[in-house]
ROLORO-671510 format. One record per residue: residue in one letter; x, y, z of N, C-alpha, C, CB in turn. Coordinates in steps of 0.02 Angstrom, whole numbers, plus 50000, padded with zeros to 5 digits. Glycine has a CB too. Example, Ala and Ser with C-alpha at 12.3 -4.5 7.8 and 13.67 -1.06 7.14 Angstrom:
ROLORO-671510
A506604971650390506154977550390506604983550390505654977650452 S506424988850354506844994750357506455000250394507044997050286 
***
This chain:
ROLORO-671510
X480295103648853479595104748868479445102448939479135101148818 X479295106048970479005103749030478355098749040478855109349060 X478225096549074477725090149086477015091949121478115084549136 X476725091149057476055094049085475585091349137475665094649035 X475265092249158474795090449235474265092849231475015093249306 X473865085949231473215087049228472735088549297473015081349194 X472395095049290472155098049352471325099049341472575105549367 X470875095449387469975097449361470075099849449469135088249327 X469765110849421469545112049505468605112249444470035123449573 X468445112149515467665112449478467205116149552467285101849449 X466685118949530466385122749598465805122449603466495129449608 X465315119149636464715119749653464285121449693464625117249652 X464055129049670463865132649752464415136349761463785127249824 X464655139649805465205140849852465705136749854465025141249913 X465555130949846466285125149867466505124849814466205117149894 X467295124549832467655123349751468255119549792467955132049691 X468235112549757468915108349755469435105949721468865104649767 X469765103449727470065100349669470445093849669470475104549645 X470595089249584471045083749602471595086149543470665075149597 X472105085449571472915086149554473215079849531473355088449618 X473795079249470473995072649463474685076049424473405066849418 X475235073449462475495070349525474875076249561476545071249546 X474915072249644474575075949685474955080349720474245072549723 X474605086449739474865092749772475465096449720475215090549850 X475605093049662475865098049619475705105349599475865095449573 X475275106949598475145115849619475165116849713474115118749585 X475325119849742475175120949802474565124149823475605123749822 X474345126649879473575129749885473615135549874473205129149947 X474205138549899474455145349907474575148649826475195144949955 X474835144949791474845146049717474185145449693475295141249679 X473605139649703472995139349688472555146449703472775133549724 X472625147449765472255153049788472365161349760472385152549858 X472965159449733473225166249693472785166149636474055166349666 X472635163649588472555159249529472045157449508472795154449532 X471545156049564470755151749546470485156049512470185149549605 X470545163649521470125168049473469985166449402470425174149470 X470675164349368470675162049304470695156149288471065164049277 X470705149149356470415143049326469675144649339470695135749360 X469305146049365468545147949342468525155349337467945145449396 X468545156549281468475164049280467515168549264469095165849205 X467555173749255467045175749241466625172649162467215182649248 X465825173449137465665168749121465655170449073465295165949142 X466035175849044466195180448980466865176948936466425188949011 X467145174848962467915168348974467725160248973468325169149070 X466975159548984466655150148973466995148748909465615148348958 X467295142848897467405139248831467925139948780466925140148799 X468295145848825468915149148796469465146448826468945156548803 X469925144648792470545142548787471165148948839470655142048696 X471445148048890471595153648951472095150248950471175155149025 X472625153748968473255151248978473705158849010473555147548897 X473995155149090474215159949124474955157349128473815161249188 X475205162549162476065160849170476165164749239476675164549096 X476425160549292476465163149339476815159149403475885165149344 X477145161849453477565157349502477675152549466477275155049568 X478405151749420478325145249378478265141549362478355143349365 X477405143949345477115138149307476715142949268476705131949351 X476615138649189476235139949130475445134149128476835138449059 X475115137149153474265133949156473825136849114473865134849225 X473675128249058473165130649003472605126149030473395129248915 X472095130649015471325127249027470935128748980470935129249088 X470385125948985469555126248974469055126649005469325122448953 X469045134149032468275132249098467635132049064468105139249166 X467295127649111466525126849053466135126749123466365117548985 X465655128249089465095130049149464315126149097465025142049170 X464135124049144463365117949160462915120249160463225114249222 X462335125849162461965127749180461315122149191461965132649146 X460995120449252460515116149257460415117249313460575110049240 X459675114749320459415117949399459675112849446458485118549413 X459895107349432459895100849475460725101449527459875092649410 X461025107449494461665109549548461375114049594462365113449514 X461885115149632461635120849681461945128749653461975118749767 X461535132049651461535137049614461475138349558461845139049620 X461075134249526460875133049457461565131049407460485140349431 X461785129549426462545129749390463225125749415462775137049394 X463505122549377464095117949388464635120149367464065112149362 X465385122649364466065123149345466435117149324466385125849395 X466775118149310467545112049297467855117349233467275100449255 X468635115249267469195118549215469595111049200469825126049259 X469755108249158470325103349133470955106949119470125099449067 X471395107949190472015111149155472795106549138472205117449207 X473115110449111473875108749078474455110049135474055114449007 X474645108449184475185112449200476045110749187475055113249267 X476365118049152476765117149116477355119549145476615119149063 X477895120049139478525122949157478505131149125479175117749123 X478775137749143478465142649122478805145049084478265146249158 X479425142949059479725142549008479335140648940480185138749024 X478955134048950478775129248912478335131048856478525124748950 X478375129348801477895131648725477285127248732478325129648637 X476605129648750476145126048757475595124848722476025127048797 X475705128948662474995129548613474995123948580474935135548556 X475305118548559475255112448553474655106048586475825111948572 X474765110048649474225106148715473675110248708474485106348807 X473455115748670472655119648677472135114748635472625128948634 X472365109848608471755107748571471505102748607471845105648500 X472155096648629472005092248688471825093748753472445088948698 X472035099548746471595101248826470745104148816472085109048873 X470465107148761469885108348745469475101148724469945113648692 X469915095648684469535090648678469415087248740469755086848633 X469755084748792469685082048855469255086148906470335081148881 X469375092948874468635094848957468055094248909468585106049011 X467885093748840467205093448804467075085248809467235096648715 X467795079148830467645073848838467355071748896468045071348826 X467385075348958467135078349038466465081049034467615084849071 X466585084748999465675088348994465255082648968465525096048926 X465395078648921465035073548904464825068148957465355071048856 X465305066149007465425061649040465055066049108466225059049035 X464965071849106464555074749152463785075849149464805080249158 X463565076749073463025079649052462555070749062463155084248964 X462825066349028462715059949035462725054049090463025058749001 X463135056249150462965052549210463235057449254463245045049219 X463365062049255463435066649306464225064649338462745065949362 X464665063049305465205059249318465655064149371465585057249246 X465815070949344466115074549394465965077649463466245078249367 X465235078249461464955081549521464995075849577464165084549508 X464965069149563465035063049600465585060349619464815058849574 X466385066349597466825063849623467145065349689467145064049586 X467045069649710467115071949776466635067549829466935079849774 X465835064949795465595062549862465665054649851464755065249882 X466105053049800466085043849780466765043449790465815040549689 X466975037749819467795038149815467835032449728468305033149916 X467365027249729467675023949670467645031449586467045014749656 X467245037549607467345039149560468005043549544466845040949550 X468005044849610468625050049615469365045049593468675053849710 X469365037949603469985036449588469695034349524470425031549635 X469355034949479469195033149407469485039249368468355032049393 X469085045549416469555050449354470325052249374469165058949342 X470585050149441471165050749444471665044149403471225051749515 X471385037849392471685036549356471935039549273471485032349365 X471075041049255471075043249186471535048749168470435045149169 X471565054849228472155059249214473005057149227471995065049256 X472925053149264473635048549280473845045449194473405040149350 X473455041049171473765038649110473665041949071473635033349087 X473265049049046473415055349006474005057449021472975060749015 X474135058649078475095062149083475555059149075475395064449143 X475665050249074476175048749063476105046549003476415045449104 X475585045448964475505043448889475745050148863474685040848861 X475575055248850475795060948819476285065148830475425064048817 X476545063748886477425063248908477785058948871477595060748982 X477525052348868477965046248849478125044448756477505039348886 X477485049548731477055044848689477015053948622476015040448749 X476605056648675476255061648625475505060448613476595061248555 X475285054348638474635051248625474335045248687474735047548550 X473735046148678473325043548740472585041948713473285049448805 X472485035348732471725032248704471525029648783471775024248631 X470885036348784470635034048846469815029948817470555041648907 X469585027048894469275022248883468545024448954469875014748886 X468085024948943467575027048999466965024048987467455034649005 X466705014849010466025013248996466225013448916465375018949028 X465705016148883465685014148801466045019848772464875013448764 X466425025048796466495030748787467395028948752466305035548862 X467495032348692468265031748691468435037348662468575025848655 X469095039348684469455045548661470315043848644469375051548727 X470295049448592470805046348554471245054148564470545042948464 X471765055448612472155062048586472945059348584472055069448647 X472985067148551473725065948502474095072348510473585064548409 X474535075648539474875081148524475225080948443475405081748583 X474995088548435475185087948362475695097548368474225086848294 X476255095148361476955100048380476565104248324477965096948364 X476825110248354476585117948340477195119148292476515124048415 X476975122548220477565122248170477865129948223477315123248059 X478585131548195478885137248224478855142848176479575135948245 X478805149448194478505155148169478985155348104478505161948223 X478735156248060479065157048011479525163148005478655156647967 X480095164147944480645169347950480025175747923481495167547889 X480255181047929479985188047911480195186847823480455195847961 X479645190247794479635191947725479835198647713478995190847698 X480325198647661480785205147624480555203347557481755205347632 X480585211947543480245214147474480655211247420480205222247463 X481425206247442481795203047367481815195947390482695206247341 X481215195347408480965185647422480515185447347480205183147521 X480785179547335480355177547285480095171347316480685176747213 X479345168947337479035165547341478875159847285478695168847359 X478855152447302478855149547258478365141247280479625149947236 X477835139347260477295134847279477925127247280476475135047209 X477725125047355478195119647340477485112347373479165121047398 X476975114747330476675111147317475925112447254476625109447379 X475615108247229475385109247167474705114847186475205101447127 X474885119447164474025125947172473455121047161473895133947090 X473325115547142472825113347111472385111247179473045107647056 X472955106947224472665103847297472255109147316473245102247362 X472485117947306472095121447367471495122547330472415128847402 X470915124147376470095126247356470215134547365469335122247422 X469905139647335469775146047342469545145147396469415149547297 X469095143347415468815145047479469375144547562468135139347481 X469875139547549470145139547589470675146347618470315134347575 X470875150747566470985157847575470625162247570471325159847549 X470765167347610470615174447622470425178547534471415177947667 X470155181147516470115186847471470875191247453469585191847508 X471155193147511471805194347478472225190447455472135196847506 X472345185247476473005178147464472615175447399473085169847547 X471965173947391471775172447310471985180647273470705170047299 X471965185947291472335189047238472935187647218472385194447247 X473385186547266474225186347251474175178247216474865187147341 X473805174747217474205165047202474115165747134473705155747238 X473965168547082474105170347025474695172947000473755173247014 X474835178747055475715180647032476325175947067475925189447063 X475985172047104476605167047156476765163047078476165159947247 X477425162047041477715160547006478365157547016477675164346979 X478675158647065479295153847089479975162847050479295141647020 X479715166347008480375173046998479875180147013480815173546892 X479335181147022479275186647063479265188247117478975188447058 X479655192347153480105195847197479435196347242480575203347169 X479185198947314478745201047346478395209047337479015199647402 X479025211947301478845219847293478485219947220479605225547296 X478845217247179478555215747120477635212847099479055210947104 X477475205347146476915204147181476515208947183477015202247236 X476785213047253476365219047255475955223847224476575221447268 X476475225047146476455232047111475675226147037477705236147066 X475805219947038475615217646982474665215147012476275210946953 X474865213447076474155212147115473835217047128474175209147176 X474155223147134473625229247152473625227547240472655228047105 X474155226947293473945222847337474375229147379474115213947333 X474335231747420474895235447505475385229847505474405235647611 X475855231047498476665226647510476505223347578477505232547519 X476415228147631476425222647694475785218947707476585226247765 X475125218747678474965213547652475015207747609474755214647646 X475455208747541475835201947546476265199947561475935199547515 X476655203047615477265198447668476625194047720477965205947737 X476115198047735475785195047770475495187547768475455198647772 X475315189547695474825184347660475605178547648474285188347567 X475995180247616476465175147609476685171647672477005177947578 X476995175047723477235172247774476705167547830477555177947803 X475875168947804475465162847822475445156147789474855164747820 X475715157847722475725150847660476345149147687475725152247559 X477055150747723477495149347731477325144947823477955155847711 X476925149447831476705142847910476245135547894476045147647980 X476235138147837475715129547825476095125447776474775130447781 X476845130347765477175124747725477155125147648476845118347743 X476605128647627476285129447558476955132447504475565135647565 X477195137947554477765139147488478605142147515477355146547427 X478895143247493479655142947514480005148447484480035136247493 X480575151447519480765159647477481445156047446480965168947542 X481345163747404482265160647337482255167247349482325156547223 X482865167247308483285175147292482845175547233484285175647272 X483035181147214482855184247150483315181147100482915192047151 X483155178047037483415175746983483455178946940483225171746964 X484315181646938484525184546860485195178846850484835194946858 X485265181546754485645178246722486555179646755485455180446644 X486505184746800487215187846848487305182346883487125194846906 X486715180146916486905176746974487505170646955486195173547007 X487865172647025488295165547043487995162047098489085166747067 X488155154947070487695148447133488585145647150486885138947079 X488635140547197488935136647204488635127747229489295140347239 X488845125147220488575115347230488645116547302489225106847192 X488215113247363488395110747414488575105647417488105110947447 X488795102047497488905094047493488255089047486489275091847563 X487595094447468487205086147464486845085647377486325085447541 X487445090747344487395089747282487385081747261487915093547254 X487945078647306488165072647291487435069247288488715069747345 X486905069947313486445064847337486085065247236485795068047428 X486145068647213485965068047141486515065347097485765074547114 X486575059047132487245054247112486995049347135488005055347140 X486705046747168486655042447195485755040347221487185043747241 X485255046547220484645044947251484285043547178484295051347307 X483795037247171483765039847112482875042747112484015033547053 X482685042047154481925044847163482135053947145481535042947264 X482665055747185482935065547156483065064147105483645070747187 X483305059747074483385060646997483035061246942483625057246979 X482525056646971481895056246909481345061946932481445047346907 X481335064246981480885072047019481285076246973481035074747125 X482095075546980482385084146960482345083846884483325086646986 X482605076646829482415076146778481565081046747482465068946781 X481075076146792480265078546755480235087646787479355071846801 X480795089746819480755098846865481045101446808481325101346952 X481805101046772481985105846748481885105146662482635106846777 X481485098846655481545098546580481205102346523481415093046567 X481485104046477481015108246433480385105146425481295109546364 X479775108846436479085107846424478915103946355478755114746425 X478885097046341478585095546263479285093946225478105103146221 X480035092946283480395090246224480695082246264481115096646194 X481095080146234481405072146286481665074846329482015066146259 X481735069046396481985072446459482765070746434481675068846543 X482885076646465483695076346500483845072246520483905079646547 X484665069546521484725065346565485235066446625484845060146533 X485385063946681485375065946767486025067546757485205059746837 X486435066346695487205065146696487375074646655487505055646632 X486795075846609486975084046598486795088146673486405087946525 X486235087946688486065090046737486445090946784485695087546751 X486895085146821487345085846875488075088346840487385078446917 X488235089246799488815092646750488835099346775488645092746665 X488245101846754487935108746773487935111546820487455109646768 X487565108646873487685109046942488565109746954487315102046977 X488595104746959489485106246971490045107446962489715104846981 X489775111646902490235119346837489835126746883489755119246701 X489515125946939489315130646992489935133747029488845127047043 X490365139647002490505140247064490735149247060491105134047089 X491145148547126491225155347134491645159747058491685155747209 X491285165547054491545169146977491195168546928492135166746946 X490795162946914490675160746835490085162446881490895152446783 X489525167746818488915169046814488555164246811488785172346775 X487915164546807487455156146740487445159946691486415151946749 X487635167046640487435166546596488135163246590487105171746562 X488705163746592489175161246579489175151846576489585164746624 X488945148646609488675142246596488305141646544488345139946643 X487655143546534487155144946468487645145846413486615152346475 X488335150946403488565151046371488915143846327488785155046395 X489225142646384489655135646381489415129046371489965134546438 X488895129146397488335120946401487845122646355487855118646486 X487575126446329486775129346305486455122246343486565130246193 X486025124646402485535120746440484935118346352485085127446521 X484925124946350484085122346301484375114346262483775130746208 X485025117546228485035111246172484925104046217485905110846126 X485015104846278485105096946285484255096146343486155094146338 X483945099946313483315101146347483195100546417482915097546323 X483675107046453483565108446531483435114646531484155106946580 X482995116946544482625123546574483135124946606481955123346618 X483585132746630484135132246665483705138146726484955134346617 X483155140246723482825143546769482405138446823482375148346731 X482245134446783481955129046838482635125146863481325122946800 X483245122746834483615121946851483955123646912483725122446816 X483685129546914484155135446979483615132947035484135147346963 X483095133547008482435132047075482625126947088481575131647064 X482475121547056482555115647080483075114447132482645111947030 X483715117247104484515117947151484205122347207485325122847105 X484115126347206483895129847287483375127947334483675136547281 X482775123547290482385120247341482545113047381481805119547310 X482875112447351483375104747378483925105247390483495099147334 X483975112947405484765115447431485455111747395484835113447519 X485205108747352485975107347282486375111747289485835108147192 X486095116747268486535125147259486545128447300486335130247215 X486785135447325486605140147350486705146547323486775139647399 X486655151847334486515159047303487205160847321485845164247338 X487845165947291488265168447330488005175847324489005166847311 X487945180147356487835185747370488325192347352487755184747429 X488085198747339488545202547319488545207147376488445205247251 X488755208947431488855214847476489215218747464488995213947528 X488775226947450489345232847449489415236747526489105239247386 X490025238347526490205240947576490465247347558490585237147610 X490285252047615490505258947587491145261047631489855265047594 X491865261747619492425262747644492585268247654492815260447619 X492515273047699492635281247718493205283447639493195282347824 X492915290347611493155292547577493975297947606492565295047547 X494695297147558494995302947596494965309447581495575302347603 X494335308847527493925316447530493385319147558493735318047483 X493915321347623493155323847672492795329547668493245324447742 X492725333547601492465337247592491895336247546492835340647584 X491965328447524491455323447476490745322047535491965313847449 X490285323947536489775321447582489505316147555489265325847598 X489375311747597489155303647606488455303947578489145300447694 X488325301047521487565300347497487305295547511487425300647434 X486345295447536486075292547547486495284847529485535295147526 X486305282447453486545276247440487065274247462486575275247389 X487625277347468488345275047508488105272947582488975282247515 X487685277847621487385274847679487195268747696486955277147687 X486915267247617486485258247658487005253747635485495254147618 X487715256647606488225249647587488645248847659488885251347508 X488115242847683488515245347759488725236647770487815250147842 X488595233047705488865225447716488435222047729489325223947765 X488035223147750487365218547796486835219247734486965223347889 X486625223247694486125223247620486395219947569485995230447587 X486265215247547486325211247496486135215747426485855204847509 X486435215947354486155218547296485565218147292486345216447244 X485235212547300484465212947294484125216147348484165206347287 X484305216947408484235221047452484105227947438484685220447485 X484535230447405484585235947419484145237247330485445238647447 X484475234447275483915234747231483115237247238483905229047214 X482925232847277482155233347305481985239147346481965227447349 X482465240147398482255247047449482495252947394482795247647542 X482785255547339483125258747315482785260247251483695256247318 X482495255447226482035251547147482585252847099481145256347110 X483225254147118483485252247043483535246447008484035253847037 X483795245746955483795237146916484565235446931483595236646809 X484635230146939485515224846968485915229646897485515210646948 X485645231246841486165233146810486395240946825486015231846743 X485845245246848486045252846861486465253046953485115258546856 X486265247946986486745248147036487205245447017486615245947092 X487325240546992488315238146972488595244646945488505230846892 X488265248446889488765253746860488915260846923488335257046779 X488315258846961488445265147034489055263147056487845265047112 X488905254647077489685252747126490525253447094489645243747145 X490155250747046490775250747005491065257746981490635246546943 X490555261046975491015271446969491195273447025490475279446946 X491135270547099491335272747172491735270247176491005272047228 X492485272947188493045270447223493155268547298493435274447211 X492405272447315492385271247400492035265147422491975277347439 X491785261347374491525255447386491785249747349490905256047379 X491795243447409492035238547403491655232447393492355238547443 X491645226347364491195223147371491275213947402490935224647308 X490745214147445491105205147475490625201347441491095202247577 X490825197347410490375190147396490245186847449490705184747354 X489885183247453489695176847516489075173747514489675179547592 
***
C-alpha cells in the first residue's frame, strides 16, 4: 500500500492554496493538471472523488461553505489521500470523508481553515494535525486527534476482497445463525432466496424454487458472501468421494472443534456422538470409497451422526475436501462419428456438477452417458 498524504487546497475568491504533508509531495505542475477535481464543480460537493494519475491515486472530499462572510459568498477545502497508483484505496474513503466533516466543523465553529494561510500559529496547528494523521495510520491504522475540546477518533478498516463469482452448482450455506439478520437489513430479493439458503441447494435449484432470474441469485448470494454471511460447498450426493486434509488432525486435539462439531453433526433430539466416531469417519475418507459406501459400513445414524451435516461441517472447516469427477472427451478413431454437443463441454476443466447444471441432467443420467462413451475418459481430483 502506498502511504497516504494528507493534502487541504481550499479557495477563497480566486485564490487557491495549499498545505502538503510531507511538503511539496505533489508538485505544482501535477497540482495544476489536477485542481479541477480537487475542487471540482458544485454538482461533485460532498462526494467521495478519487483520481489516478502521473502516479499518484488522490482521494478527496470537496465541501464547499456557503456564507456571505468569504469572499465570494463561498469557501472550498478538499481533505485529500495521496496514494501510490497502484495502491487499493477504498479503505481510506471513509477516513477521508470523516476528517474533512472534522474540518468543516473546526471551520464552521472558529473559522479554523480560512485563518491558516493568514496565521502562521494556525497553519503549523493543522500541519501538525495532518503530520500525526500520516504517520499514525501508516504506523498504526489509527489516529486520535485532539483540537481545543474537539476529539476524533479514526481507524482504517481493510476493505474485504471481492468475493469468487457464483456458479449455478454452488450450494450456499449460512455460516452464521439467520436469526442475527433483521428483514429490513436486505433487499426484497435476498429475503426471497434466505428461505431456500439450506446449506444442499445448488444456486440453480434456488432459483427454480424462489421464483427468482438465476443471475439475480448469484447476485444476491455473492453480496452475503462479501459480508461474510455465507460460504459455497459442492453439491451433496450419496456418490460423492471426500478425502481428510492435514488439519483433520486439529479434531484430535482442539477441543473447543470438538464440542462445535459434536453439537453440528448430531442427530436432532438424540445423545451426542462422541469426537472418537466422528473422527473414525472422517478418516475412512478417501479416494474410491463413496459416503454411501461409509453409511454402509459405519451406519452414521446408529451412533447418532447426521452424515450430511457431517460432510458440511468437514468442508466448512476444511477437514475434508470434495474429489471431483472430470470427463474428458478423447478424439474418436471414428471420424465419420460427429462430435456431440455434450462430448464438447468434456473438455477437463467442467466438473460433473458442472456440467450437470449447464446440461440439467441428474449425476445419475450423466454417469450412464460417460460410462456408454468409449471416447471419454474420466480424472478425479
Amino acid at each position: 500500500m502506498g502511504s497516504p498524504t494528507g493534502c487541504v487546497e481550499r479557495e477563497s475568491g480566486l485564490s487557491m492554496t495549499g498545505l502538503q504533508v510531507p511538503e511539496d509531495y505533489v508538485s505544482k505542475e501535477v497540482f495544476d493538471a489536477v485542481n479541477v477535481y480537487i475542487i471540482p464543480k458544485p454538482q461533485l460537493q460532498r462526494s467521495i472523488l478519487t483520481i489516478n494519475t502521473f502516479g499518484y491515486k488522490i482521494t478527496g472530499f470537496p465541501v464547499r461553505i456557503d456564507d456571505a462572510k468569504y469572499a465570494r459568498n463561498a469557501y472550498y477545502f478538499n481533505l485529500c489521500f495521496v496514494c501510490d497508483a497502484w495502491a487499493r484505496t477504498v479503505q481510506y474513503e471513509p477516513v477521508v470523508k470523516k476528517l474533512s466533516e472534522y474540518l468543516l466543523t473546526m471551520e464552521e465553529e472558529g473559522c479554523f481553515l480560512s485563518q491558516v494561510s493568514s496565521e502562521t500559529t494556525k497553519h503549523h496547528q493543522l500541519f501538525s494535525i495532518l503530520k500525526q494523521i500520516l504517520n499514525n495510520l501508516n504506523a498504526t491504522g489509527m489516529s486520535t486527534v485532539r483540537e481545543g475540546e474537539m476529539t476524533m477518533f479514526l481507524k482504517v478498516v481493510r476493505a474485504a476482497t471481492d468475493p469468487p463469482p457464483v456458479m449455478d452448482h454452488h450450494v450456499p450455506i449460512f455460516t452464521t445463525e439467520k436469526g442475527v439478520f433483521q428483514e429490513e437489513q436486505w433487499d426484497l430479493t435476498t429475503q426471497q432466496l434466505l428461505p431456500h439458503v439450506d446449506g444442499f441447494k445448488h444456486i440453480a435449484q434456488i432459483a427454480v424454487d424462489a421464483d427468482v432470474e438465476n443471475s439475480l441469485v448469484k447476485a444476491c448470494i455473492q453480496n452475503l458472501l462479501y459480508y461474510k454471511a455465507v460460504s459455497l460447498l459442492p453439491i451433496f450426493l450419496y456418490s460423492n468421494v471426500y478425502t481428510p486434509t492435514p488439519k483433520v488432525r486439529l479434531l484430535a486435539t482442539d477441543a473447543a472443534l470438538q464440542e462445535e462439531c459434536i453439537k453440528y453433526v448430531s442427530v436432532s433430539g438424540q445423545q451426542l456422538p462422541s469426537v472418537q466416531e466422528i473422527f473414525v469417519m472422517y478418516c475412512s475418507m478417501t479416494h474410491g470409497t463413496t459416503l454411501q459406501d461409509l453409511c454402509s459400513r459405519y451406519n452414521p445414524q446408529e451412533h447418532n451422526i447426521d452424515e450430511r451435516k457431517l460432510v458440511q461441517f468437514g468442508l466448512l472447516h476444511k477437514l475434508i475436501r470434495r474429489i471431483c469427477k472430470y470427463p474428458v472427451y478423447i478424439k474418436s478413431t471414428n471420424h465419420c462419428q460427429p462430435v456431440t454437443s455434450l462430448q464438447h463441454s468434456f473438455t477437463g476443466l467442467l466438473s460433473y456438477d458442472e456440467v450437470c447444471c449447464t446440461r440439467g441432467y441428474s449425476p445419475k443420467t450423466l454417469e450412464e452417458k460417460v460410462e456408454s462413451d468409449p471416447s471419454v475418459v474420466v480424472i478425479w481430483k
